[in-house]
N, C-alpha and C positions, 0 to 999 in steps of 0.2 A: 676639111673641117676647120680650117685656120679662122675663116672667118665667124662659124658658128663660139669656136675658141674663145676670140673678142668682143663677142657680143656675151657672155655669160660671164667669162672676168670681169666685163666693166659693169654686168650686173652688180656681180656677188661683191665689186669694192664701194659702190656706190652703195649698197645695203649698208654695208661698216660705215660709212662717210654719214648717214644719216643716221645713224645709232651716236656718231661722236658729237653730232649737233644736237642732237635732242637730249645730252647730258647735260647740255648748257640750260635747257630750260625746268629740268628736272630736281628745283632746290625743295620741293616738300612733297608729305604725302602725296596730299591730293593730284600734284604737278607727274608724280612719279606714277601712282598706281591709276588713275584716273584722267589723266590727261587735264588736271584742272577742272573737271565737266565742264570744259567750254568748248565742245565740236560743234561749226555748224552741220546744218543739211548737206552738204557736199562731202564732207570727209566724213562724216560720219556716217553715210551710205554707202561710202567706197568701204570706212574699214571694217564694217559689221558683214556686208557681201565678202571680203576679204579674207574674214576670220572662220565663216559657217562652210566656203567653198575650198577646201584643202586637197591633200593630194585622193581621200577615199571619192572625193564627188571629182577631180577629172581622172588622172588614173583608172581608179574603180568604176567611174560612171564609164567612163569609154567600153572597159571591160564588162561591165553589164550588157552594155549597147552589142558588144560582138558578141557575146552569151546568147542574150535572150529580144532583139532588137531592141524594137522602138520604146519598148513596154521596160526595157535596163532603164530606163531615166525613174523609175518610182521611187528609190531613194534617196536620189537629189531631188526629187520632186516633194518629199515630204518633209527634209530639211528645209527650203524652200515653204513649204505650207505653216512648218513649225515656228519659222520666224518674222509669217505675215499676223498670225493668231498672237503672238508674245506684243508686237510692237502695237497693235490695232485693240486688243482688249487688255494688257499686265503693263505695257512699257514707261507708261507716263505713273501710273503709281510707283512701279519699281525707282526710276529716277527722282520721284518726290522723297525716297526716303532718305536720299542722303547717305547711304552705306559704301561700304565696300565690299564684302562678301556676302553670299547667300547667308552662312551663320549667324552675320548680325543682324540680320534681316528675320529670322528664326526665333532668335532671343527676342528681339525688340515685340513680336507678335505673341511669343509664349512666357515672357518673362524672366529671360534666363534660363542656363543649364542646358540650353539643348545645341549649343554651338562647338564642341569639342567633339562630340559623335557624331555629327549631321558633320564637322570640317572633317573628320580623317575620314567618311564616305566620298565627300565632295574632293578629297584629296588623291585619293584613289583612282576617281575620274579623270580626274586633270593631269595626273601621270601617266596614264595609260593611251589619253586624246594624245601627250607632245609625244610619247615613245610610237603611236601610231604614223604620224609624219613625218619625225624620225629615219624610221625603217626607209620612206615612199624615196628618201635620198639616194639609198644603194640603185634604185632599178635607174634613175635619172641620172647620177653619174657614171652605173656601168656603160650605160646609151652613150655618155659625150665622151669619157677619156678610159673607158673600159677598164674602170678602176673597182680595187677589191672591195668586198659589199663593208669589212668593218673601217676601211679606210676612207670610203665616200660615207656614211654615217659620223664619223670625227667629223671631219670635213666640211660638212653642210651641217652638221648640227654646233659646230664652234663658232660657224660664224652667225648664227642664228642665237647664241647661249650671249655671245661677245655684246651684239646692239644694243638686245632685251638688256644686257646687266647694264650698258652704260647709260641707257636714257631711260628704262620704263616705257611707261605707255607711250609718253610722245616718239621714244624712237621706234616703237611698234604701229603706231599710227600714221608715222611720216612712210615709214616704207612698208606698211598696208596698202597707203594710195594708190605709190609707184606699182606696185604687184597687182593693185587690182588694176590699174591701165593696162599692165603686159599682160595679164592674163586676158584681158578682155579684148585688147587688138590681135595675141598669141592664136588663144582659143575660139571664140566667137568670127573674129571677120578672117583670117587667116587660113588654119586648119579648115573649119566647117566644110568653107567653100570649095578648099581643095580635094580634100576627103571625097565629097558627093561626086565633084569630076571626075578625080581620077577612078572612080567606081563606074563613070557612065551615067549618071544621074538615077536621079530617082526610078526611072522606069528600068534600069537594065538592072536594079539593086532587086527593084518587085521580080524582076522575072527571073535574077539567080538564087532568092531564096525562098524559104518556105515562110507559105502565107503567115504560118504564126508569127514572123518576124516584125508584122507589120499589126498585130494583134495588140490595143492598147493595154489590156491585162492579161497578155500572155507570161505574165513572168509567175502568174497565180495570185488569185485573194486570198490567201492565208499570208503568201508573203509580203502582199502588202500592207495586211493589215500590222504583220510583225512589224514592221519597215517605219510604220505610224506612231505604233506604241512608242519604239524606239527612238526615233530620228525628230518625230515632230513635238512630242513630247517633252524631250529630252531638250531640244530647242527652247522651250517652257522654263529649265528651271536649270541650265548647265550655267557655273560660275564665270565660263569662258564668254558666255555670251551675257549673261547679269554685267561681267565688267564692263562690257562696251557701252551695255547703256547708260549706265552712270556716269560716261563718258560725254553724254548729253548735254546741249548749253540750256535746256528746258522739255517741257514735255513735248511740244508739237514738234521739237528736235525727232525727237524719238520715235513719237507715234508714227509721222510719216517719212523718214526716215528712212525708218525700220524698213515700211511698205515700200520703197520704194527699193533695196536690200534684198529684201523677199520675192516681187517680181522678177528681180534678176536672176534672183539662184532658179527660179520657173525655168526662162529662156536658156539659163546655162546647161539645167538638167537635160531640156531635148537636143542640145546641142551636141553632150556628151554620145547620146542614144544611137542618135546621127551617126557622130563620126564610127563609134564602134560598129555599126550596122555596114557601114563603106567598109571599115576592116574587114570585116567579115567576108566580102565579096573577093576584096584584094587578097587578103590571106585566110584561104577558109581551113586551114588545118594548124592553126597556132597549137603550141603545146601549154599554154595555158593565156586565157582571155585579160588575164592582164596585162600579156606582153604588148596587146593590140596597141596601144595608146605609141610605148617607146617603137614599135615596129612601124608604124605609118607615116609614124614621124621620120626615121630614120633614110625610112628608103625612098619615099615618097615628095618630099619637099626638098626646095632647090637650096644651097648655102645663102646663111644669111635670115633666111626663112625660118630653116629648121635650128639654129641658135634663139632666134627669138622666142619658137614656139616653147622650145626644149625650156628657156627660160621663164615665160608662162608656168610649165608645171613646174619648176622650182619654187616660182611666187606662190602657186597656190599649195605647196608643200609647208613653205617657211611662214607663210600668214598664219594656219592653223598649227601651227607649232611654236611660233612664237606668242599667238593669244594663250594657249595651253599652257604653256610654260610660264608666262609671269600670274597667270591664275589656280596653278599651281603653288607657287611661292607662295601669292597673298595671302590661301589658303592656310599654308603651313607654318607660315610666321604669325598672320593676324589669329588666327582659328586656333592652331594646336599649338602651336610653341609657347607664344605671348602667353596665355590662360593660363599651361601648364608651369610658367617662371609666373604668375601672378600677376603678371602687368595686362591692364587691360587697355581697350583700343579706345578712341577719343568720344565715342557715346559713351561712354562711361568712367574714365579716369586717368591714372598716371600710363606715361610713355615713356620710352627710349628712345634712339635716335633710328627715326625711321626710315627716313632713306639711305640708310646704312645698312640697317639690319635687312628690309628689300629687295636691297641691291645683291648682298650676300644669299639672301633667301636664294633669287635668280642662278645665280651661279652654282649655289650649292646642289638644289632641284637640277640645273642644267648638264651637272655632271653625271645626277644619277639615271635623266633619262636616254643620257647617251650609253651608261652603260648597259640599262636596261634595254635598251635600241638595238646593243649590239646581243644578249641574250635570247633574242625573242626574234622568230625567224617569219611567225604568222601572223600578215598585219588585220586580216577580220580578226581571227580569235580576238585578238589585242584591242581591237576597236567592240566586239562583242560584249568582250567582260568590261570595260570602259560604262558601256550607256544601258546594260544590264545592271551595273550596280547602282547608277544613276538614276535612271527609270523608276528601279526595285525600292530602292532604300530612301528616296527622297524625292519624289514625286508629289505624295497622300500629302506630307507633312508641310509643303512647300504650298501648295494649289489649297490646300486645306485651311490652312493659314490663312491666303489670302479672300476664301471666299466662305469659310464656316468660322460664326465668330462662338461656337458653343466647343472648339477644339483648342486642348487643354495642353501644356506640357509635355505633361505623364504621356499625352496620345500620340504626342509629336515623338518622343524617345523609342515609345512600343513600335511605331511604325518606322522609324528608321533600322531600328536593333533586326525585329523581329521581318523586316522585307530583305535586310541585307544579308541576314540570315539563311534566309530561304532561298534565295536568289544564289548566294553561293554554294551552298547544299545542292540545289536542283543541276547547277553547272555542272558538278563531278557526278552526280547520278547521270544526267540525259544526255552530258556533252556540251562544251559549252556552245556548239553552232545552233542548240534546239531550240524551237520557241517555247519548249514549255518554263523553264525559268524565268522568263520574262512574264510568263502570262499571270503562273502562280505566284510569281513573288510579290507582282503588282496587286493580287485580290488578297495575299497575309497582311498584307502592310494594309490594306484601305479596311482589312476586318480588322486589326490591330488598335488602327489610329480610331475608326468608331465605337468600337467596347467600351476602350480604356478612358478614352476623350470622354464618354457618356458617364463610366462610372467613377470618374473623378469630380471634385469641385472647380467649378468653373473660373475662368481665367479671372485673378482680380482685375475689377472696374478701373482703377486707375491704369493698369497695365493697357486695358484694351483704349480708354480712353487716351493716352498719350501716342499708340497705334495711331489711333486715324486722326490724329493730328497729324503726324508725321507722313500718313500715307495723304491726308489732304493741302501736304505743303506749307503748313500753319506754325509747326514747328521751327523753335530756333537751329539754322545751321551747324551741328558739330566742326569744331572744332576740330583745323585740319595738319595744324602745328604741336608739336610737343608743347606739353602743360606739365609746371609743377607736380608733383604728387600729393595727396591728400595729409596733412599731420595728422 
């Protein structure tokens, strides 16, 4: 394993080395939380594929794939769907406004007041997406140096906490690219290929498993439509993935972009389905189908190889854990913090020193999701209750927003309050693996946000009017630097 050794050290210092350079470009907000919005088409295809494919979609999708074959890729296949619909119909308006979180994005459409309860739901999310990749570290380094689950957790999550706090986005961005390359030389031309061989190809897989293996919705239509609600949805309106588009140098950045981001998580998904379905032949008695993914890897590829791949799933561990993680912060500094000390963010007034306070957010969130990483032992539940509350409680208000211009405030609160509500409720009643929390919490909230939107007074006209300015790009750019405060 010497040489798998060296190829993953010189990963994980080369990750740091690109967190230390991207501090040097990181003198303001926008530089820190945003990347400046000046990514082209190139990186910014790479980091948005980067950030949506983590360790649930290879790990997990592998693990589907040994579960349930061909038909385990509909997860990654609807994340994948979730972020062709976001860039192709939401993305060039989302980037026209100018923001930084979902919350001001909320205010700015309803007028205020609804970005303190819509940020600690959206914050909720974003702690639970980085504690979910997190976790995916213990199974990746018991595989290289068969090290204790809370000591590879430190470990991969310090140096993941360290880049994020020194550079922001750009250092999240720089080594996004790098990880989306290993992942994509790792997992697509490396593993796939080998996988399918050493199982015998396609035809000896057909003839040692059962047909449903090969069943395109063998996994069931209930579960995929859960899978929908959740994963594509959720793609629609998560702050982890709003940040990157902001990250835009314009909208046709974005729009195709996005698509071309989207396609890949496609090809990535049947990838994963692939290889799991080869596990399946090579190991058909796993004690559990996650192990598929570090098992294949382990026994099956030559040194050299299997470092690289092993690093692969690290990148796509540390990319959605490092977008989670600083959209977490933004979250909690711009959203609930800042509000709740009275300072508000550059749409609207006085500031403090932001890439200070930021950077700290970073580190502060980065400690708590390592220990919450080390408390929490089940990474679905964790990723469950993550896009259950997301889904649930800010979906209506979010998509409502942008396409019902008679939804008021009051409807946007009712439907946060009253779906997050029920959403959690329904969890401790049905468990949180059930779909029915997701199903009901999404129909309280959209009957919530309709009543109350209906039986309020309609959004003032200047409100709505300075909206599509903002969403038609017409508006002046906020102000990305501390400003005075108002006398």
């Amino acid at each position: 394993m010497a040489v798998d050794y060296t190829v993953i050290v010189v990963y994980l210092a080369g990750m740091l080395a690109m967190g230390w350079w991207g501090m040097r470009r990181a003198g303001s907000k926008s530089e820190f939380l945003v990347a400046g919005r000046r990514l082209g088409p190139a990186m910014y295809s790479g980091t948005m594929a980067a950030i949506v494919l983590g360790g649930a979609s290879t790990i997990g999708g592998v693990g589907l794939g040994y579960q349930y074959g061909l038909s385990g890729a509909w997860m990654v296949l609807t994340i994948g769907l979730g972020l062709l619909a976001l860039s192709v119909f939401f993305s060039a308006r989302i980037a026209r406004l100018r923001v930084y979180t979902v919350s001001e994005m909320l205010d700015l459409r309803y007028g205020g007041r609804a970005g303190v309860i819509s940020g600690v739901v959206m914050w909720a999310y974003t702690l639970m997406l980085a504690v979910t990749s997190t976790i995916a570290y213990a199974t990746i380094f018991d595989v290289l140096f068969d090290m204790d689950r809370t000591a590879a957790i430190v470990l991969g999550g310090s140096i993941v906490v360290a880049y994020s706090t020194l550079g922001g986005m750009w250092s999240i961005t720089l080594t996004d690219m790098v990880q989306f390359v290993v992942k994509t030389v790792g997992v697509l031309l490396l593993l796939l290929p080998i996988a399918v061989v050493r199982a015998g190809g396609f035809s000896e897989m057909r003839a040692q498993l059962p047909t449903e293996y090969f069943d395109p919705l063998g996994i069931g239509g209930e579960t995929i439509f859960t899978y929908v609600l959740i994963y594509t949805f959720g793609m629609l309106i998560g702050q982890d993935i709003w940040q990157r588009v902001f990250t835009a140098r314009s909208d046709r950045t974005a729009r195709w972009g996005g698509t071309v981001a989207g396609t890949y998580c496609l090809a990535y998904a049947l990838a994963g389905a692939v290889i799991g379905t080869a596990a399946k032949v090579l190991y058909p008695k796993l004690s559990s189908a996650d192990d598929a993914f570090a098992t294949i890897v382990k026994d099956e590829l030559p040194a050299g190889v299997r470092g690289l791949v092993l690093a692969a799933a690290l990148a796509a561990v540390m990319s959605t854990s490092s977008g989670a993680l600083i959209a977490c912060a933004t979250v909690a500094n711009n959203d609930i913090w800042a509000r709740l000390r009275g300072v508000v963010t550059s749409s609207g007034g006085q500031q403090h020193d932001e890439v200070r306070g930021n950077r700290a957010f970073i580190l502060i969130m980065g400690i708590a999701v390592i220990g919450t990483a080390i408390a929490i032992d089940d990474v679905v539940e964790a990723l469950t209750v993550a896009y259950n509350l997301l889904v649930g409680g800010l979906l209506v208000p979010i998509l409502g927003g942008l396409l019902w211009k008679r939804g008021t405030v009051q409807g946007a609160l009712a439907s946060v309050v009253v779906g997050g509500l029920a959403v959690i409720g329904l969890m401790a009643g049905y468990g949180i693996l059930a779909n029915e929390p997701v199903y009901y919490g999404l129909l309280s909230s959209l009957a919530a946000y309709l009543v109350v939107s209906l039986a309020t007074p309609a959004t003032d006209a200047a409100v709505l009017a300075a909206w599509r300015e903002r969403l038609a790009g017409r508006s002046p750019e906020p102000l990305s630097e501390p400003v005075p405060a108002p006398r």
